[in-house]
N, C-alpha and C positions, 0 to 999 in steps of 0.2 A: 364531476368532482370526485378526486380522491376520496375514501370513506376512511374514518379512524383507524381500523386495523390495516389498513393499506399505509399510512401513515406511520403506524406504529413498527410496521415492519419493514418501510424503509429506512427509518431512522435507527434500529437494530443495526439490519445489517450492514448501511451507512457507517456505524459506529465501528464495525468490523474491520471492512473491507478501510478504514481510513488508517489503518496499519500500515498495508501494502502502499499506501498512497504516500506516506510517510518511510518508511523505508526506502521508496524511490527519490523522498526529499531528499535523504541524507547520500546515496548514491551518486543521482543524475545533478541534482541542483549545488549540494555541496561540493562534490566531490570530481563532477564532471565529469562524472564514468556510466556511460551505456549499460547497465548490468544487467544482463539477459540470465540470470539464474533466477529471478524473480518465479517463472512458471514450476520450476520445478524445486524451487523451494518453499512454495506456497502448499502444494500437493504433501512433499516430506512431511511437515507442518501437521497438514492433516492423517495423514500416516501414522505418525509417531504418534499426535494426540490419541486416534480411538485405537492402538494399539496398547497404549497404558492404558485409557479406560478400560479395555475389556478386560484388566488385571485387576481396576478396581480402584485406579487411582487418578482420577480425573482432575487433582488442583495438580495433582507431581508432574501429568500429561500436558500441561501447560509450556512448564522450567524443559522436561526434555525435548519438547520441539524449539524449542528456542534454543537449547544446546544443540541439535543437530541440525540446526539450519545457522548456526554461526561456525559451524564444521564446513558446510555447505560453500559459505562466505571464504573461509579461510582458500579451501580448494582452487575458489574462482583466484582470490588476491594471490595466491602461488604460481599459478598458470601465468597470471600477468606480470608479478612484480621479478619471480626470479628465473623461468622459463621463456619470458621476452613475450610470449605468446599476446597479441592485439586485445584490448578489454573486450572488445564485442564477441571474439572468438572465445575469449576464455570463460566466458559467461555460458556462451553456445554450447562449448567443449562439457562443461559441468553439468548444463542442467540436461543433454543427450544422458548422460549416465546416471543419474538420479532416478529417471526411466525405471530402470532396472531394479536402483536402490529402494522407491520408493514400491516394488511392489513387492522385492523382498522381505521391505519391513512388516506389510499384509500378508505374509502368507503365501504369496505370490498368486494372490487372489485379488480381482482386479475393482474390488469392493467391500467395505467390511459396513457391518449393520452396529448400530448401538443402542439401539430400541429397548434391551434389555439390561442396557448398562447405566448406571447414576454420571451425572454429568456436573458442570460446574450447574448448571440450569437448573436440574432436578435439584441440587440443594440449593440454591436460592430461591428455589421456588416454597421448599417447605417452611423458608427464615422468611420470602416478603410475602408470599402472597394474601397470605393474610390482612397483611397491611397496604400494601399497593397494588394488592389482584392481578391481571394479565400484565401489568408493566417490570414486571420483576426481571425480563429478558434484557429489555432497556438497558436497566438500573444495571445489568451485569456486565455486559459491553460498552456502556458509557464508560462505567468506572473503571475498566482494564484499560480501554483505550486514552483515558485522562492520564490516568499514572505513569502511561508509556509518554505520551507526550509530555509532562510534567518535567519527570526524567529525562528526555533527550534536549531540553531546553537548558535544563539544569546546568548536563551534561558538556552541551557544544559552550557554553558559559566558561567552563575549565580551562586549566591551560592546556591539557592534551583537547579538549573540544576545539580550540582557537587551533592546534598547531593542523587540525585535520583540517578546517573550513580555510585555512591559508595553503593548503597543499592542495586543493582543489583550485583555488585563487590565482596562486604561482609556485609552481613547484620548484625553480630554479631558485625564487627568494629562501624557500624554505631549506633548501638544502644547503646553501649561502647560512644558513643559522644553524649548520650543523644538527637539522634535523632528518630523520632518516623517513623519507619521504613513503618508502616499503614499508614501513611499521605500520604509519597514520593510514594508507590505503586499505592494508589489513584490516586494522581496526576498524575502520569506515565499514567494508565488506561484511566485517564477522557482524556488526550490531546491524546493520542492513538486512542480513537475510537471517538474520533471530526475529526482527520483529514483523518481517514479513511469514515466518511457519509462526509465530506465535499465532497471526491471525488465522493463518487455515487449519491450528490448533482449535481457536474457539470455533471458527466456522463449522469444523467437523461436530462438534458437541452441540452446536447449535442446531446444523440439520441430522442429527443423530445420525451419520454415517460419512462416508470415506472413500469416494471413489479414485481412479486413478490420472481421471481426466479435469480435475476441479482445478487444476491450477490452469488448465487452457487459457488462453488471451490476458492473463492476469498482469501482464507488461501495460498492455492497452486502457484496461481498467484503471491503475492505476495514476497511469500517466493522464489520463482523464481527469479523474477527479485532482492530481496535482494541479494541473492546468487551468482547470476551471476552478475554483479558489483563487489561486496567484492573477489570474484576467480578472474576477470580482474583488476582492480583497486587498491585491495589492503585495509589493514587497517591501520589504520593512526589516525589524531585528527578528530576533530567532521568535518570540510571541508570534509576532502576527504573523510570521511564514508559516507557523505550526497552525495557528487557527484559520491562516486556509485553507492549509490541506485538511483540516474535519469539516470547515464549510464546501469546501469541493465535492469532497466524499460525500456528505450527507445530499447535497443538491444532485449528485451524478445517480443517486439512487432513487431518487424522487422524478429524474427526467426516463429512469426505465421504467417505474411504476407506471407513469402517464403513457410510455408508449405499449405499454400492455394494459391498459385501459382504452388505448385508441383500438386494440385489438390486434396489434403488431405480431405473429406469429413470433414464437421464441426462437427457431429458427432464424430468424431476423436481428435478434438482439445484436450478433456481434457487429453486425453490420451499423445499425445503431451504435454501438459502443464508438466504432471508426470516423462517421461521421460529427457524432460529438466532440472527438478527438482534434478532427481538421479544423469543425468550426472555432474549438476553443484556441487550437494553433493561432488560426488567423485573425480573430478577433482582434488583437491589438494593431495590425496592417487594418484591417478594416476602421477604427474608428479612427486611425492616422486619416486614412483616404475619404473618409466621411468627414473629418472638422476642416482637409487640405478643401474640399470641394466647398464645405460652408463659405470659409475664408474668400477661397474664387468668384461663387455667387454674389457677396459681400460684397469684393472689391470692382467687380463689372457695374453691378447694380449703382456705386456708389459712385461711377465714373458718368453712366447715363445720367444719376439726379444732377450730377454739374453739368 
């Protein structure tokens, strides 16, 4: 059995990582675009955050990875919309040079430490713990990650939200309404890969440092916990497509917990990641082919009893 701080610390970082899972809603689900800058704008993300922490300003280190990871966005949506360049290439094309960017922005050090720096964590920690003891890290990535979600619901609600969720839909209807289909894409991109660094903003503060490889597989991850929410939960309006991906996220972190309780070397995880991945793919063909075969047994059965 899971033990509470195992619990407690999936459901943290659950609450993180349900950023990137969510940035790839608005992306892959809305938008119908593959965006492969997710890895290297997850890493930016944490970059820029413990780069402003070690300045000393861990809420502002928030706002600027989300501004250069909507720069990040912009980059990819130029490649695509006015260079012709393929989404999946222009995703590839971006996040290859972030590479670079992201270690420039460290220093060109391929890890920065924050152990001595205040974080959003260390001042929630002096405002709750008194009152909520060890859960204050909770309390601090729930409520980032509510408000983000809050907001993008809000947001896809508008009429520029409806003109982007319809460009994704049919872009030829949309351009047919003299909407500029390059804009909504942008836009899509730039808040796409804002709330994907925002999350390797907190993540960085959360594990007090910053290395250059953190965004590795973070396409996978996410599209995991997308997947799995939408197979449990279901689709529906913008609510319930948002509260799958936190239910995705929160559950994709609780099934790595257990496999690092079955004693699954970490070496392993991403292997793990992949096969959660397929299963969640196929899930919906699998319980087609499980109630097609109920139905089968059914109708044989019910031809012997006559």
């Amino acid at each position: 059995m899971l033990s509470l701080s195992v619990v407690q610390n999936a459901l943290e970082v659950g609450f993180i990582y349900a950023l990137v899972a969510l940035a790839l809603f608005l992306s892959y689900s809305i938008l119908n675009i593959a965006d492969m800058t997710t890895d290297g704008g997850f890493t930016l993300g944490c970059a820029v955050s413990a780069s402003v922490c070690i300045m000393g300003h861990p809420v502002l280190a928030l706002f600027a990875a989300m501004i250069a990871g909507a720069m990040a966005g912009f980059i990819t949506a130029f490649l695509q919309t006015k260079l012709g360049v393929p989404s999946i290439l222009a995703g590839i094309v971006t996040n290859t040079g972030l590479y670079t960017v992201n270690l420039a922005v460290m220093g060109f050090s391929s890890n920065l430490s924050l152990f001595n720096c205040d974080s959003i964590f260390t001042l929630a920690k002096d405002a709750l713990s008194p009152v909520v003891g060890s859960w204050y890290k909770l309390i601090v990535a729930a409520l980032i990650t509510l408000i983000i979600c809050t907001l993008t619901v809000l947001f896809l609600g508008t009429r520029l939200g409806i003109s982007i969720r319809a460009t994704g839909d049919n872009p030829d209807m949309v351009r047919a309404s003299s909407i500029n289909t390059a804009t909504m894409i942008t836009i899509g991109l730039c808040l796409s890969n804002a709330m994907t660094s925002l999350s390797g903003a907190v993540l960085a503060q959360y594990n007090k440092s910053s290395d250059i490889n953190l965004g590795t597989g973070m396409v996978v991850i996410g599209l995991a916990s997308l997947i799995i929410g939408e197979t449990l939960v279901g689709k529906g309006g913008m609510f319930r497509c948002v509260l799958a991906v936190l239910v995705g996220s929160v559950l994709y972190r609780f099934i790595i917990a257990l496999a690092l309780k079955m004693n699954v070397p970490a070496e392993c995880l991403k292997l793990v990641s992949a096969i959660i991945v397929g299963f969640a793919i196929a899930l919906p063909s699998l319980k087609n082919w499980a109630a097609f075969q109920k139905r089968k047994w059914a109708a044989l059965h019910g031809k012997e009893a006559q």
